[in-house]
N, CA, C and O atoms as a GROMACS GRO file, in nm:
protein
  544
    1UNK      N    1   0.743  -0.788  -0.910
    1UNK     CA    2   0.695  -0.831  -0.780
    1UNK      C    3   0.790  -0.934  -0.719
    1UNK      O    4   0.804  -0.941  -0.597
    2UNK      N    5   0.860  -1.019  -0.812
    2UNK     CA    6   0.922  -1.103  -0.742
    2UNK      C    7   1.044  -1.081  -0.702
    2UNK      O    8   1.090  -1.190  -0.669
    3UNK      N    9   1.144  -0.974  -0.684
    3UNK     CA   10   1.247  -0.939  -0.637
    3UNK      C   11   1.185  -0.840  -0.548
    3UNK      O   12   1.271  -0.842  -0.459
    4UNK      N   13   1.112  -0.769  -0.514
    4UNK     CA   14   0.989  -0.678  -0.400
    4UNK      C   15   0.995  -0.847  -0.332
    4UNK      O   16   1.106  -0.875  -0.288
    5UNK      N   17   0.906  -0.941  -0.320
    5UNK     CA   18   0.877  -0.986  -0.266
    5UNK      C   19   1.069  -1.100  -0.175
    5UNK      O   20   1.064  -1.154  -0.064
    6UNK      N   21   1.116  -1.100  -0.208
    6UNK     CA   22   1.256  -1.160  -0.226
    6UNK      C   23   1.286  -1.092  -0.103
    6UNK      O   24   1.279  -1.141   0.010
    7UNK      N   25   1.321  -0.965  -0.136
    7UNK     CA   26   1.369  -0.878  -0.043
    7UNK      C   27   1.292  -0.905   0.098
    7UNK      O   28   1.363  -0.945   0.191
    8UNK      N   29   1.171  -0.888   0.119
    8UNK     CA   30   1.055  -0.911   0.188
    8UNK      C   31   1.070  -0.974   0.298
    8UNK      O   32   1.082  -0.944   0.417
    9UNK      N   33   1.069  -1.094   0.221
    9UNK     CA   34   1.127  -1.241   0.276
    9UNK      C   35   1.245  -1.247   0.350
    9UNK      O   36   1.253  -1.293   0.464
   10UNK      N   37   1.358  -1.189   0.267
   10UNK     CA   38   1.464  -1.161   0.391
   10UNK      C   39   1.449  -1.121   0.481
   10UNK      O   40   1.509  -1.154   0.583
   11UNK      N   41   1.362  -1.033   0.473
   11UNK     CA   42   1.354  -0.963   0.613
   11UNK      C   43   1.243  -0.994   0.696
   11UNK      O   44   1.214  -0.910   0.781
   12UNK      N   45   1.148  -1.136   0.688
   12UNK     CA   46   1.100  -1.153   0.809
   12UNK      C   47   0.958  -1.204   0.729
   12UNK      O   48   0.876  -1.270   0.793
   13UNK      N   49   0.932  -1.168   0.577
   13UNK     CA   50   0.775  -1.208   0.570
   13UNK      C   51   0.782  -1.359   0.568
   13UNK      O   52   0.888  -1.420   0.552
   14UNK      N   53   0.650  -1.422   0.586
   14UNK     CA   54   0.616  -1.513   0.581
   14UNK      C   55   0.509  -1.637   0.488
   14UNK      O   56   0.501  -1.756   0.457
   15UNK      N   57   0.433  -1.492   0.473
   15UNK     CA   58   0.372  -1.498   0.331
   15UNK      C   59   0.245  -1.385   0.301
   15UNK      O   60   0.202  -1.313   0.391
   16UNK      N   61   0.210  -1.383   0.204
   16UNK     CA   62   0.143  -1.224   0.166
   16UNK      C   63   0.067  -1.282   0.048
   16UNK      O   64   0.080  -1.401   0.018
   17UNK      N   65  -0.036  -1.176  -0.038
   17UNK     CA   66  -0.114  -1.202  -0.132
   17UNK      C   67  -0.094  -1.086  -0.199
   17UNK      O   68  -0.027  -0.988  -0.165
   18UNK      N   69  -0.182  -1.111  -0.335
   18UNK     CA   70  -0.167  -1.009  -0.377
   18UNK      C   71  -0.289  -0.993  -0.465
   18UNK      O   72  -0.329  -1.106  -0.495
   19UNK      N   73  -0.369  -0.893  -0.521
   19UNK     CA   74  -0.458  -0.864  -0.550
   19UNK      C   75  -0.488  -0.750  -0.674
   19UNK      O   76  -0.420  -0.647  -0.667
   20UNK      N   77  -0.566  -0.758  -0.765
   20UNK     CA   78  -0.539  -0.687  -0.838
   20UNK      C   79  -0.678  -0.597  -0.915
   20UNK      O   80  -0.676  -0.652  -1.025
   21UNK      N   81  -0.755  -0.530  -0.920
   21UNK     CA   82  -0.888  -0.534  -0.997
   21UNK      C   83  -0.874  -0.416  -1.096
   21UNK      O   84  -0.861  -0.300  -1.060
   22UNK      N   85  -0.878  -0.452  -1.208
   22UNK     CA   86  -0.854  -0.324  -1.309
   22UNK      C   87  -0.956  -0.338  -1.413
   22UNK      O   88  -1.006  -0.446  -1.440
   23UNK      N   89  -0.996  -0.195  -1.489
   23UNK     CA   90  -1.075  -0.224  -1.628
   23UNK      C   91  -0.960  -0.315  -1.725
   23UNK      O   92  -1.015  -0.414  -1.774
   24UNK      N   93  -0.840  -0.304  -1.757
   24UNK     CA   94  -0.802  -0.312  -1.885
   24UNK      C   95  -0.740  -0.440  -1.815
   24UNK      O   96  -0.675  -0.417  -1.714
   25UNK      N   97  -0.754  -0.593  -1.861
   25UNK     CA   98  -0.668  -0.704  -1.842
   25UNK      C   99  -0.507  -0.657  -1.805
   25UNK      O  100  -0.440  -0.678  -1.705
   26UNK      N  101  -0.481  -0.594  -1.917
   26UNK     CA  102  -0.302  -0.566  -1.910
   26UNK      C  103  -0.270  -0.501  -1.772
   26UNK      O  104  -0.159  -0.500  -1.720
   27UNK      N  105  -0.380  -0.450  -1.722
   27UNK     CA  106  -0.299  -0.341  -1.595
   27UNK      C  107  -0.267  -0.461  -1.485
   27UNK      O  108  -0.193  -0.425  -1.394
   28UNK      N  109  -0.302  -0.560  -1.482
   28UNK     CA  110  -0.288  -0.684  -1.387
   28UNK      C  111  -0.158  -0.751  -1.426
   28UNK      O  112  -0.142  -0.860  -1.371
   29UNK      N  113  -0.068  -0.714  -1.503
   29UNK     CA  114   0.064  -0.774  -1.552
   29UNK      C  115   0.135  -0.680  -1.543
   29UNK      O  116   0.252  -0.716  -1.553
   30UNK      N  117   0.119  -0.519  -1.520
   30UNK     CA  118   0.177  -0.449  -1.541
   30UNK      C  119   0.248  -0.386  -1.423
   30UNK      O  120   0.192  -0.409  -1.315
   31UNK      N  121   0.381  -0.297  -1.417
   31UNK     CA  122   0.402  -0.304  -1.272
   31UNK      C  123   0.349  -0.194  -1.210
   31UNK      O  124   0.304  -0.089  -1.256
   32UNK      N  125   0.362  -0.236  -1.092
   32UNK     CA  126   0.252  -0.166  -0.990
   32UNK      C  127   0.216   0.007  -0.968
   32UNK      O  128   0.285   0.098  -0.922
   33UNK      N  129   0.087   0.007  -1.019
   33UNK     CA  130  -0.002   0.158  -1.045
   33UNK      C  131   0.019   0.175  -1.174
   33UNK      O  132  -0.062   0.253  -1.225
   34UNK      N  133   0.125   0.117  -1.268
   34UNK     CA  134   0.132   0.192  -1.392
   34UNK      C  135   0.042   0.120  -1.500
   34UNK      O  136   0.003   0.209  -1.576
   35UNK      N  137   0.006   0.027  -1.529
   35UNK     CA  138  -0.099  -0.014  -1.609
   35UNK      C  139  -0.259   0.076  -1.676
   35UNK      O  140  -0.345   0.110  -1.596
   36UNK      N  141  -0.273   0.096  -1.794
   36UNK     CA  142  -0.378   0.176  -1.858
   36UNK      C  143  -0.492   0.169  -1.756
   36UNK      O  144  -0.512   0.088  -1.665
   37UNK      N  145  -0.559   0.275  -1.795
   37UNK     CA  146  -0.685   0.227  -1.687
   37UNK      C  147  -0.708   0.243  -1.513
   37UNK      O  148  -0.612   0.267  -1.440
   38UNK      N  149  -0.834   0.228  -1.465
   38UNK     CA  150  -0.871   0.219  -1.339
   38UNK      C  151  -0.793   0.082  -1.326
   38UNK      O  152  -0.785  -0.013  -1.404
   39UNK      N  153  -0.741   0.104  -1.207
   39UNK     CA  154  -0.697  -0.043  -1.124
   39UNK      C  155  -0.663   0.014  -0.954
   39UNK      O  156  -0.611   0.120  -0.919
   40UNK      N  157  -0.714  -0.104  -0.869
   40UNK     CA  158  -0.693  -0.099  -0.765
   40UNK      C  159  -0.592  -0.217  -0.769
   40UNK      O  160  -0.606  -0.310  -0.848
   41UNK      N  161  -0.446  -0.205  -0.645
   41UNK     CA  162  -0.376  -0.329  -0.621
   41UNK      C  163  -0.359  -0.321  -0.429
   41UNK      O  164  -0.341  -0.221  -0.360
   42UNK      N  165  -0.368  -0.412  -0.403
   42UNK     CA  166  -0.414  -0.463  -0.275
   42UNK      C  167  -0.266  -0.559  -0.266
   42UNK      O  168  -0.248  -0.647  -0.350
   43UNK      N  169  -0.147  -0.530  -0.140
   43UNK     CA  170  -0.067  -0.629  -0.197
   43UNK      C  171  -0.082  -0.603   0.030
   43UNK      O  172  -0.084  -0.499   0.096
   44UNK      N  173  -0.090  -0.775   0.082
   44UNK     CA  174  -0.082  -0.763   0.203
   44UNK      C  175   0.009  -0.892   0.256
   44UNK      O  176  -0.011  -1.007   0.218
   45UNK      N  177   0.102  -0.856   0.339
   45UNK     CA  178   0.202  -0.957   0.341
   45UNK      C  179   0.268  -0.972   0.513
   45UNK      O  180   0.343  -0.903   0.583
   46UNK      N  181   0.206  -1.077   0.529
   46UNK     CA  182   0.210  -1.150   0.646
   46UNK      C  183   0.407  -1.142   0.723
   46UNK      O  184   0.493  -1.151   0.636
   47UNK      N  185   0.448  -1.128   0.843
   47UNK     CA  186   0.586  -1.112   0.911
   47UNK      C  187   0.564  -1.190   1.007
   47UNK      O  188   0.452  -1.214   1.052
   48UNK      N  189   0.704  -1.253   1.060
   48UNK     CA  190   0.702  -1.354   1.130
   48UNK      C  191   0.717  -1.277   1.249
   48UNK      O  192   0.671  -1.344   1.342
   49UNK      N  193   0.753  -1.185   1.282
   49UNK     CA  194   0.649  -1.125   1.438
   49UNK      C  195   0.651  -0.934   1.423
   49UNK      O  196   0.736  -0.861   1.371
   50UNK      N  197   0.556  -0.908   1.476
   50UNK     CA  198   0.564  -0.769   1.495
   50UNK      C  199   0.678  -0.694   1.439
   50UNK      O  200   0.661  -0.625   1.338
   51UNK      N  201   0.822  -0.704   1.511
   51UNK     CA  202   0.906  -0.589   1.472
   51UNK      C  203   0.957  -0.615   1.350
   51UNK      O  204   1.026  -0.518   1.318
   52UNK      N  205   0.959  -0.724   1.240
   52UNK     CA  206   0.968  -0.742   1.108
   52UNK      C  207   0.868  -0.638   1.039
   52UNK      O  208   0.912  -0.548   0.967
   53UNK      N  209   0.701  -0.657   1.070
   53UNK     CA  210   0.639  -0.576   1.043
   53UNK      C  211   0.656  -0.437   1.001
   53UNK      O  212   0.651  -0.369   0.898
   54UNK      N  213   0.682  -0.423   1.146
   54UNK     CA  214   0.679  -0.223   1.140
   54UNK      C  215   0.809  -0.184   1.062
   54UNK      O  216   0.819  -0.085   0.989
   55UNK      N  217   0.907  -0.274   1.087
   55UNK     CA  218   1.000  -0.232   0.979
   55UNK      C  219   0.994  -0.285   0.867
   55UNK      O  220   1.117  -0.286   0.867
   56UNK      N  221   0.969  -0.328   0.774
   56UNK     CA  222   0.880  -0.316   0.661
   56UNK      C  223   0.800  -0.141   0.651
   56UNK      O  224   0.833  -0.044   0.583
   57UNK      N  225   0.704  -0.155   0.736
   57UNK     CA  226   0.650  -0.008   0.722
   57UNK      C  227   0.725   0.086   0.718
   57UNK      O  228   0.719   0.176   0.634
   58UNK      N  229   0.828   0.074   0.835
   58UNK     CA  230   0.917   0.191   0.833
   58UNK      C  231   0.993   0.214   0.651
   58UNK      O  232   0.981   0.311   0.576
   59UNK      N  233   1.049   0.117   0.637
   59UNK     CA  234   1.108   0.100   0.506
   59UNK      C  235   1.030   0.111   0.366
   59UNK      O  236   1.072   0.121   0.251
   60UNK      N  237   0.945   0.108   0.400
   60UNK     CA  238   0.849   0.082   0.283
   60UNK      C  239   0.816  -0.036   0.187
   60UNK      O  240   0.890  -0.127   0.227
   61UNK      N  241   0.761  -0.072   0.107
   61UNK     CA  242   0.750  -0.147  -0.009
   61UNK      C  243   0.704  -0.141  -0.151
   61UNK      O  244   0.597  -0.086  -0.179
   62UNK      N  245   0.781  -0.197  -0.244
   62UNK     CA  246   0.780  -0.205  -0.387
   62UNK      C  247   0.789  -0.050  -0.400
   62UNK      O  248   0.689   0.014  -0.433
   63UNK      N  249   0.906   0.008  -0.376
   63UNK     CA  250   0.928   0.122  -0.414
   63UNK      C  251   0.848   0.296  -0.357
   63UNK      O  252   0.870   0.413  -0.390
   64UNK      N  253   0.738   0.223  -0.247
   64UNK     CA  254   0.686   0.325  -0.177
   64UNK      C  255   0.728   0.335  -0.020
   64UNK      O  256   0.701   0.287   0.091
   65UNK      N  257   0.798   0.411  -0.072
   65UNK     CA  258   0.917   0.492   0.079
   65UNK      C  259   0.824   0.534   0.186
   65UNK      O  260   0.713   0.544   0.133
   66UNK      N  261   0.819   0.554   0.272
   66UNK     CA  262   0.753   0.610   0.409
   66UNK      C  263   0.862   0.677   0.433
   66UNK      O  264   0.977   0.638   0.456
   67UNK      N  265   0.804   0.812   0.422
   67UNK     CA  266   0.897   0.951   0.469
   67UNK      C  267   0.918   0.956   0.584
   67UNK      O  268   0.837   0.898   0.656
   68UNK      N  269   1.011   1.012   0.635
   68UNK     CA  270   1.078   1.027   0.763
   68UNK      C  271   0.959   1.147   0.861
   68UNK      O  272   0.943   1.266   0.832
   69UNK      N  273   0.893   1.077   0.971
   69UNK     CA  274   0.847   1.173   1.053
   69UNK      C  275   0.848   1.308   0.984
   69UNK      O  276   0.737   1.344   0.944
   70UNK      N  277   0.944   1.385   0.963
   70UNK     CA  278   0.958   1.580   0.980
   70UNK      C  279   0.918   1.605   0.879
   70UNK      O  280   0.882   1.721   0.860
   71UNK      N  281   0.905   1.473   0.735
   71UNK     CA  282   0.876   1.552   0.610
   71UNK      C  283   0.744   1.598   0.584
   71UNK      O  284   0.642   1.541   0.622
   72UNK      N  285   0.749   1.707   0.518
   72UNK     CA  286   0.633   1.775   0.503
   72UNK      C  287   0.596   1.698   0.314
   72UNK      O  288   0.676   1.692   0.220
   73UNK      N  289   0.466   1.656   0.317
   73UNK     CA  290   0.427   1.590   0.209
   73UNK      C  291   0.310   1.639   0.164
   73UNK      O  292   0.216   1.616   0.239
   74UNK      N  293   0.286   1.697   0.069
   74UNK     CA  294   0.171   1.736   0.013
   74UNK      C  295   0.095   1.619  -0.025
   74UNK      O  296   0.156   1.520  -0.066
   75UNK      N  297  -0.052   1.619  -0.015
   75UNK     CA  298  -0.118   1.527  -0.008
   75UNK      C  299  -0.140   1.413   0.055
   75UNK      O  300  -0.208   1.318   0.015
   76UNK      N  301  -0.044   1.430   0.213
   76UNK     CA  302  -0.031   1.282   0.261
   76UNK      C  303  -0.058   1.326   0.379
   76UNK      O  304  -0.003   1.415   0.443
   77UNK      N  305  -0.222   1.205   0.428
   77UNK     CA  306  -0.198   1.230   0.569
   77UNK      C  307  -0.138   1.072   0.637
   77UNK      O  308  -0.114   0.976   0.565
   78UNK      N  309  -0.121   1.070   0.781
   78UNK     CA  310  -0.020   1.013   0.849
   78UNK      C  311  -0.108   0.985   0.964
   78UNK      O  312  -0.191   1.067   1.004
   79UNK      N  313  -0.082   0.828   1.035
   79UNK     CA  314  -0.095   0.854   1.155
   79UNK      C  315  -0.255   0.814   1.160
   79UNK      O  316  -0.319   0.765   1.067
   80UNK      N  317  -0.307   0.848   1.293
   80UNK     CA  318  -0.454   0.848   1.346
   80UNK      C  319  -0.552   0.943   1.235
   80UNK      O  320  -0.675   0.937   1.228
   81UNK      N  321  -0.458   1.035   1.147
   81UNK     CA  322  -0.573   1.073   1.073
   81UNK      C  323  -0.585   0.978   0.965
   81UNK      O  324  -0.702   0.955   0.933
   82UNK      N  325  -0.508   0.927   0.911
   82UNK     CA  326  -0.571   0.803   0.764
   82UNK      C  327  -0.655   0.719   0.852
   82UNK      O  328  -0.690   0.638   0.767
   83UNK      N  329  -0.722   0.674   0.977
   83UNK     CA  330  -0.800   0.600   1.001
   83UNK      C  331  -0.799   0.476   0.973
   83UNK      O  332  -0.890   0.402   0.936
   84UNK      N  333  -0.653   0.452   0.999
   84UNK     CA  334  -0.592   0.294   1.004
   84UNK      C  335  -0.477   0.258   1.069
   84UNK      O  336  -0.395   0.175   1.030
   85UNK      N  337  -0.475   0.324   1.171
   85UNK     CA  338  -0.394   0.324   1.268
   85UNK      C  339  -0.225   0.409   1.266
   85UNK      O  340  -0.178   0.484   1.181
   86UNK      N  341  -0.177   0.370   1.370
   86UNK     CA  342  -0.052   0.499   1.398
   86UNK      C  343   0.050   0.425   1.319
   86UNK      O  344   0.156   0.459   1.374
   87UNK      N  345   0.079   0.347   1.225
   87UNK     CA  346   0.198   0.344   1.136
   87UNK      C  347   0.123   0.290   1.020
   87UNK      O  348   0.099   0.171   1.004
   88UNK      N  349   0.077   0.414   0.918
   88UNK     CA  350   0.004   0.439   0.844
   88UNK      C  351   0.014   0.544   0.769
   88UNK      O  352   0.020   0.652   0.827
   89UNK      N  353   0.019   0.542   0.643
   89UNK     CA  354   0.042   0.660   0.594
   89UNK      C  355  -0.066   0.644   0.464
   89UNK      O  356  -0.096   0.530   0.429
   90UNK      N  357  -0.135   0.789   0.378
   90UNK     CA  358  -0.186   0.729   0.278
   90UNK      C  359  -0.189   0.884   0.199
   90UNK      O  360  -0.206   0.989   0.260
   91UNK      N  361  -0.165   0.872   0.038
   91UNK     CA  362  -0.070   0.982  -0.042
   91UNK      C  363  -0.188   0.978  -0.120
   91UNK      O  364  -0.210   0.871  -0.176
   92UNK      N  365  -0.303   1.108  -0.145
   92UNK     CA  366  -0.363   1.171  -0.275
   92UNK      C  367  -0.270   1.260  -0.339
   92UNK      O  368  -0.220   1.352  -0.275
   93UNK      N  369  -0.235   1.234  -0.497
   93UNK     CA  370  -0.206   1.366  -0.560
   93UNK      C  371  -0.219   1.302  -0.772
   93UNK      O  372  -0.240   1.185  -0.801
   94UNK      N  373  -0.208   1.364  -0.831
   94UNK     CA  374  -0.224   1.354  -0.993
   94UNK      C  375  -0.068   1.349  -1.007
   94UNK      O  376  -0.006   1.446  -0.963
   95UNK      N  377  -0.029   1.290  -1.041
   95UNK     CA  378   0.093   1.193  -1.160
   95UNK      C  379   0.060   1.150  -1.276
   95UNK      O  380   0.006   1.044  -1.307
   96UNK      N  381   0.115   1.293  -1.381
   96UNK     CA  382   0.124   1.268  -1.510
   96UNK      C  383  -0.042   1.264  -1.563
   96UNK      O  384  -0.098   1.192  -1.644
   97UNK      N  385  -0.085   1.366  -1.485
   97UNK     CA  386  -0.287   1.346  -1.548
   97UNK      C  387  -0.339   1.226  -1.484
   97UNK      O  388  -0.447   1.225  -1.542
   98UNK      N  389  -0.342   1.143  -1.421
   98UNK     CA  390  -0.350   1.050  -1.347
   98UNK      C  391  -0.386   1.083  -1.201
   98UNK      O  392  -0.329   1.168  -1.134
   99UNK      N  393  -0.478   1.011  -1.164
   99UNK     CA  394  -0.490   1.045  -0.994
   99UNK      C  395  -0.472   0.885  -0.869
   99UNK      O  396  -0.546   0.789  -0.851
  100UNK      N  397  -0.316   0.934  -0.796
  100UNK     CA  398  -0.300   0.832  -0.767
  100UNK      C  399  -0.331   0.812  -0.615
  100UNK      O  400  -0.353   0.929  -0.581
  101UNK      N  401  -0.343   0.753  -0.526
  101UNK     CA  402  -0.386   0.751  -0.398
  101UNK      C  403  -0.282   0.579  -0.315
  101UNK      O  404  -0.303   0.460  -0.339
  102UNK      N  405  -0.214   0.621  -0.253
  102UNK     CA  406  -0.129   0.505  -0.207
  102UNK      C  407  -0.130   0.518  -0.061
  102UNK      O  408  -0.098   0.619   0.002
  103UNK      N  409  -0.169   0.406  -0.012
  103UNK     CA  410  -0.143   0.374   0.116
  103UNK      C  411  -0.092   0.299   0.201
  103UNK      O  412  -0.195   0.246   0.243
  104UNK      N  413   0.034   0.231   0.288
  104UNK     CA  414   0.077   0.192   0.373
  104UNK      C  415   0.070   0.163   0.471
  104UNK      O  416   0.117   0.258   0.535
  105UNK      N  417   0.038   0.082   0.542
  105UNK     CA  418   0.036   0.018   0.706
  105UNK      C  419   0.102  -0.054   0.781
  105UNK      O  420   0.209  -0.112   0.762
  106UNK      N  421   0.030  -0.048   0.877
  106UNK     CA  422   0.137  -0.192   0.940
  106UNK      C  423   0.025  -0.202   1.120
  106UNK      O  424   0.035  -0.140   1.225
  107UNK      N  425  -0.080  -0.323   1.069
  107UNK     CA  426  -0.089  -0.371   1.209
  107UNK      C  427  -0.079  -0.533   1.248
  107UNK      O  428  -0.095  -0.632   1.178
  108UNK      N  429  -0.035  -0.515   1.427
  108UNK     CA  430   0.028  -0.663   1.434
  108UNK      C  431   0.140  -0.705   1.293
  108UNK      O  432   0.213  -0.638   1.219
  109UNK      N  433   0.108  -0.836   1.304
  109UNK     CA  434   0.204  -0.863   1.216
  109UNK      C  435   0.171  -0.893   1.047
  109UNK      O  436   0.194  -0.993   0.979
  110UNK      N  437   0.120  -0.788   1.018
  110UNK     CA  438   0.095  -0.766   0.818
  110UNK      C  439   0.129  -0.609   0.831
  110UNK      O  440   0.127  -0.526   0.921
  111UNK      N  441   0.159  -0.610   0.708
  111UNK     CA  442   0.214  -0.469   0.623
  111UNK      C  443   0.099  -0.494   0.515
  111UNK      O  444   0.074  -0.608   0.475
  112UNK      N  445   0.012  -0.355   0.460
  112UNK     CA  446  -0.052  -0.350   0.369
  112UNK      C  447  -0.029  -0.268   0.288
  112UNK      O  448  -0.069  -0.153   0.302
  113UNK      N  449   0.075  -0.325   0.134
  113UNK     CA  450   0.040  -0.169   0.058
  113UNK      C  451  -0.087  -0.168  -0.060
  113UNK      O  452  -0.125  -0.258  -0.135
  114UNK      N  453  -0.136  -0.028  -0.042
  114UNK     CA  454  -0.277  -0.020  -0.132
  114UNK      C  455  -0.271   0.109  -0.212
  114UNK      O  456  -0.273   0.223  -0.165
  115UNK      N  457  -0.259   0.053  -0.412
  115UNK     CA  458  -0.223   0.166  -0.493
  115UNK      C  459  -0.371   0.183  -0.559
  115UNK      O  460  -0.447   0.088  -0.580
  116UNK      N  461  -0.393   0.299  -0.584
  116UNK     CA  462  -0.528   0.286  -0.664
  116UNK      C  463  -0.507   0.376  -0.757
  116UNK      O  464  -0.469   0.481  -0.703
  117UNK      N  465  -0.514   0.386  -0.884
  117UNK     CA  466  -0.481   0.450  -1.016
  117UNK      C  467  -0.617   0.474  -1.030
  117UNK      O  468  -0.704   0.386  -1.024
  118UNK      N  469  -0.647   0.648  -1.056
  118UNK     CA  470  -0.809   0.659  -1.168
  118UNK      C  471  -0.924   0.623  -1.101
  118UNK      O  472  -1.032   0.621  -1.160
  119UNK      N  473  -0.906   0.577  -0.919
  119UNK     CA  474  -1.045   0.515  -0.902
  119UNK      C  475  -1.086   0.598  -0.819
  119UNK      O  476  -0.996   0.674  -0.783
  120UNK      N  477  -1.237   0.629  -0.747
  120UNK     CA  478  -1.308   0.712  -0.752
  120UNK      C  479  -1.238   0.700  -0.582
  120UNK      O  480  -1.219   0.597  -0.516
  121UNK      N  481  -1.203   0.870  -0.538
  121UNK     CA  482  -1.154   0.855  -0.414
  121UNK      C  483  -1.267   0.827  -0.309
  121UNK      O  484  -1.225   0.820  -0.193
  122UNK      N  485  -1.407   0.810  -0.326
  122UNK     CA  486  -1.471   0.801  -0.192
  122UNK      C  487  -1.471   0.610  -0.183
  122UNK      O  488  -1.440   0.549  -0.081
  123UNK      N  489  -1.510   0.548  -0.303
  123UNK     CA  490  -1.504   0.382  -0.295
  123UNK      C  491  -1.322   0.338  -0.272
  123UNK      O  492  -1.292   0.239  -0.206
  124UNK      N  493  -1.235   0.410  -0.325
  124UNK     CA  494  -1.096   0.319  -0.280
  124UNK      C  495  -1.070   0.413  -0.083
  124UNK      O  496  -1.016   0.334  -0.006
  125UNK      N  497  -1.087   0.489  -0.047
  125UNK     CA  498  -1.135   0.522   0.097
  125UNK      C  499  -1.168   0.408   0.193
  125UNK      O  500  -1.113   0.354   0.289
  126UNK      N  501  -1.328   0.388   0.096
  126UNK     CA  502  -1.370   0.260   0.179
  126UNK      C  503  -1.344   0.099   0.178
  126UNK      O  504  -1.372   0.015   0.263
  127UNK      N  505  -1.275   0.086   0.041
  127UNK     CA  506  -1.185  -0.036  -0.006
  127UNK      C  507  -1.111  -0.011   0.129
  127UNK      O  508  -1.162  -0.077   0.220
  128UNK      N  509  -1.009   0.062   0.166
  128UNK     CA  510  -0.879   0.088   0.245
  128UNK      C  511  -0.923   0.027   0.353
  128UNK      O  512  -0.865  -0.068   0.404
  129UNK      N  513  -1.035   0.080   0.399
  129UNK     CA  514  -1.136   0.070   0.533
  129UNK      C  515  -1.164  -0.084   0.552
  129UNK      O  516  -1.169  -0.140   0.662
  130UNK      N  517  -1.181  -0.140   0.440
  130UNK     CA  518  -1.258  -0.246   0.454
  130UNK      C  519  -1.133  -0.374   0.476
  130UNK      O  520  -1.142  -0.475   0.546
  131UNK      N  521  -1.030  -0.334   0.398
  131UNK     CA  522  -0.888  -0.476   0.397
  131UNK      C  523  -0.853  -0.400   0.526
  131UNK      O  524  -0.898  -0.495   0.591
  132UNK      N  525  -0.809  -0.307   0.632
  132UNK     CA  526  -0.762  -0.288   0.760
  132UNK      C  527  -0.886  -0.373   0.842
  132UNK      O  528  -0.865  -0.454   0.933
  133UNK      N  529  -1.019  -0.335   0.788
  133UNK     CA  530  -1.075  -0.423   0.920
  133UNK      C  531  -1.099  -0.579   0.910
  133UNK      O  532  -1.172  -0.640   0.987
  134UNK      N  533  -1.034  -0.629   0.817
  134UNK     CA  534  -0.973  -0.784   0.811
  134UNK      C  535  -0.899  -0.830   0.868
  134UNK      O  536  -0.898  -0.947   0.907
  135UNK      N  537  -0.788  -0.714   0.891
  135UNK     CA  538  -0.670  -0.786   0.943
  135UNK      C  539  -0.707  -0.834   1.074
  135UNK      O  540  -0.791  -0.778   1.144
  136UNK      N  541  -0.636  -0.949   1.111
  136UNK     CA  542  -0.674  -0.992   1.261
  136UNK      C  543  -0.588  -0.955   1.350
  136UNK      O  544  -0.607  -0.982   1.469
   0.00000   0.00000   0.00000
């Protein structure tokens, strides 16, 4: 996290949190989505104005790329359909027997990324739902 967050910083954050809820202690030390067990990670990180933001989104974070417009992605919807606005993206698919669900944003000035390993897709849905309608 702390060279993810390094980078970050160069480019405009200001400050961010990070969040973690898993069955197994270890998955909270472990790096991000790969830890044993159900775990949700919630990582939301504040930019010192708007266009830092969206680029962040555009670019992605801690290793989750935001595909270029044309790509065609299985399991990912984009946009006004993830129901968190138009620079938004959010990825269902199984990795390695595993079911992973990742999502990306960007409103005003925070970037949200949200990994959920193993957890039940209708409650991390409404987890997603619930940290977008925080943001101010």
């Amino acid at each position: 996290m702390a060279s993810g967050w390094r980078e970050l910083q160069l480019n405009g954050a200001s400050g961010g949190a990070v969040t973690v809820l898993a069955q197994q202690q270890a998955a909270c030390s472990a790096r991000l989505g790969t830890g044993a067990g159900p775990s949700v990670t919630t990582v939301v990180v504040r930019f010192q104005d708007e266009g830092a933001a969206v680029a962040a989104y555009e670019r992605g974070m801690w290793g989750f790329a935001t595909p270029s417009a044309d790509a065609d992605v299985a399991g990912m919807a984009r946009g006004a359909a993830t129901g968190i606005g138009r620079n938004a993206w959010v990825l269902e698919r199984s990795v390695s027997g595993r079911s992973l669900l990742v999502g990306l944003w960007q409103r005003h000035l925070i970037a949200v990324l949200f990994v959920a390993v193993d957890s039940d897709p209708l409650h991390t849905k409404q987890a997603i739902a619930t940290v977008d309608r925080r943001i101010p």
